[in-house]
C-alpha positions as CSV (number, residue, x, y, z in Angstrom):
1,X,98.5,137.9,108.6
2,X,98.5,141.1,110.7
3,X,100.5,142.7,108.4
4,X,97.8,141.7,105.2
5,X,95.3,143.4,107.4
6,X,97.7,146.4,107.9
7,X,98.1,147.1,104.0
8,X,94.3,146.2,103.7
9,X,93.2,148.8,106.0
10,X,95.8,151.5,104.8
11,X,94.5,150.6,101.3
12,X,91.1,151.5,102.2
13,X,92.0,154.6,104.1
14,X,94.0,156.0,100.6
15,X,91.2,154.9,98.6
16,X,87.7,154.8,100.4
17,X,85.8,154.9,97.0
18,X,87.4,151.3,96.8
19,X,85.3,150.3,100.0
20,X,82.1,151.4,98.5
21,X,82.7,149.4,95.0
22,X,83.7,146.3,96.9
23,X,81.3,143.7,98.1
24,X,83.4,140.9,99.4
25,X,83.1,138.9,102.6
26,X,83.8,140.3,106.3
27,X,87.0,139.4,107.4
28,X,87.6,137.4,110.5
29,X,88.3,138.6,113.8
30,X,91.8,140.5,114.2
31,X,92.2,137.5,117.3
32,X,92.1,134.7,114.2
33,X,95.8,136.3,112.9
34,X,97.1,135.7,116.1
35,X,95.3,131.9,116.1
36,X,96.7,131.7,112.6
37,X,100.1,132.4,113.6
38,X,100.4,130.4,116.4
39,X,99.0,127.2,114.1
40,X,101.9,128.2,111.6
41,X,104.8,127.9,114.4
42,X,103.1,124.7,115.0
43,X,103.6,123.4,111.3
44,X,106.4,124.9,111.5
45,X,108.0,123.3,114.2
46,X,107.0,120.2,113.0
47,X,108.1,120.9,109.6
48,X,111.9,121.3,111.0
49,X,111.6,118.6,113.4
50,X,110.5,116.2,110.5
51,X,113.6,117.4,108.2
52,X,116.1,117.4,111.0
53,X,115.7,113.7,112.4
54,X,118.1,112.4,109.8
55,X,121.0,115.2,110.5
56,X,122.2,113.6,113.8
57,X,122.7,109.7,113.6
58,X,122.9,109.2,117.1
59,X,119.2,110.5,117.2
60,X,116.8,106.6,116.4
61,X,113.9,107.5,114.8
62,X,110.2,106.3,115.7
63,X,109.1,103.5,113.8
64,X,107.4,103.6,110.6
65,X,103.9,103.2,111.9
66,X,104.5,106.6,114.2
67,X,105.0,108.1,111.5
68,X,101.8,106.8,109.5
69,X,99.6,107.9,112.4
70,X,101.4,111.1,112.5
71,X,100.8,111.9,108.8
72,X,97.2,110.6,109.4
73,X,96.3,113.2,112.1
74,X,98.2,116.0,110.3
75,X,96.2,115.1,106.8
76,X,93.2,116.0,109.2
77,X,94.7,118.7,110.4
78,X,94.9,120.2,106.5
79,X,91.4,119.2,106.0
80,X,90.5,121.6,108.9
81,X,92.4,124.3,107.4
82,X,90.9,123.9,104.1
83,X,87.5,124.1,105.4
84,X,88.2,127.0,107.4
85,X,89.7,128.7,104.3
86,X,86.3,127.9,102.4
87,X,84.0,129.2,105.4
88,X,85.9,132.5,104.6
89,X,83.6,133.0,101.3
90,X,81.4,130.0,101.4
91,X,77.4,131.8,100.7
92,X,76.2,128.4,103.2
93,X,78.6,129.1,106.1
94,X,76.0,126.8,108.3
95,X,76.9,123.5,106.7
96,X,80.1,124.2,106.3
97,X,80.0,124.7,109.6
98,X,79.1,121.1,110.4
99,X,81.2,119.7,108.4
100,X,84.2,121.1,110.2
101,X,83.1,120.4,113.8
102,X,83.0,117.2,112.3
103,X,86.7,116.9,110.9
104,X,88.1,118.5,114.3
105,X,86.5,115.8,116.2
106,X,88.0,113.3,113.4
107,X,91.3,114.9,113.8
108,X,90.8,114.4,117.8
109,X,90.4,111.0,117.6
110,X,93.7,110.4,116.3
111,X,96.0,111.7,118.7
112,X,95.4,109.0,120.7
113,X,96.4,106.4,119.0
114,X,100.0,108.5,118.5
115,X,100.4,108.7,122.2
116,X,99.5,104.8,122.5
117,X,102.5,104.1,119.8
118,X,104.4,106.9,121.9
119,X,104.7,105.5,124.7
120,X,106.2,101.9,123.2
121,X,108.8,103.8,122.2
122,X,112.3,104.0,124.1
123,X,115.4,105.9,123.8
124,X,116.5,109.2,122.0
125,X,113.5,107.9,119.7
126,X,110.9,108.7,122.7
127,X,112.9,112.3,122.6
128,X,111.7,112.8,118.8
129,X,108.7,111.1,119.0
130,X,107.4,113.2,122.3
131,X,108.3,116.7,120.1
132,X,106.1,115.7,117.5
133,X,103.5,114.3,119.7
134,X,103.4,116.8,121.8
135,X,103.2,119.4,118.7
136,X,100.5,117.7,117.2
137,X,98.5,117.9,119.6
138,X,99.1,121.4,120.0
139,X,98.4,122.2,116.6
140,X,94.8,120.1,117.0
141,X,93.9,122.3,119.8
142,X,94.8,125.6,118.2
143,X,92.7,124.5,114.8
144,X,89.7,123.3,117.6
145,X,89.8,126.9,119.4
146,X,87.4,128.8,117.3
């Protein structure tokens, strides 16, 4: 992201009639690339520890419902994210507004119910499931730190 916002600016500075002509919405805060990137390792990290489970068979993975209460609180998780992308040019940013303080405390509401299942869990499959629990919720409180 900082590196958009590098090009942007350097963009403007070669060609400041360019600023005049446009009329396009503030950007955020140079603070929100650094929340941005930290909610990408997040995903990210998940991401690989989701693909990786099945390389090592003496790694047990969670049961299925972990991983349907997972995938619940990251679909929330994407729901924030697309309502933060649309507060970017929305012309009603109040609503909007609303509407995602209202999925972030939906999406808060679900970790618990994947710590619950957590701790049922035993084994090298506590090991997996702790990482992505305790990712998750990492992830939940970057997206609420706005």
């Amino acid at each position: 992201m900082s590196d958009a916002r590098h090009r942007a600016m350097e963009g403007a500075r070669w060609n400041p009639g360019g600023r005049l002509r446009r009329t396009g919405p503030k950007p955020p805060p140079d603070a929100e690339d650094m929340r941005w990137g930290r909610v990408c390792t997040r995903v990210l990290t998940i991401t690989r520890t989701l693909g990786g489970i099945g390389d090592d068979p003496e790694i047990a993975q969670p049961p299925p419902d972990f991983f349907h209460q997972l995938s619940d609180v990251l679909g929330r998780t994407a729901r924030i994210c697309a309502l933060e992308a649309e507060l970017l040019t929305s012309s009603a940013p109040d609503d909007l507004r609303d509407v995602r303080e209202a999925a972030s405390r939906e999406a808060w509401a679900c970790p618990d119910s994947l710590t619950d299942t957590f701790h049922r869990l035993e084994g090298t499959a506590a090991a997996v499931g702790g990482e992505l629990l305790l990712e998750t919720r990492q992830l939940v409180t970057e997206l609420d730190s706005t």
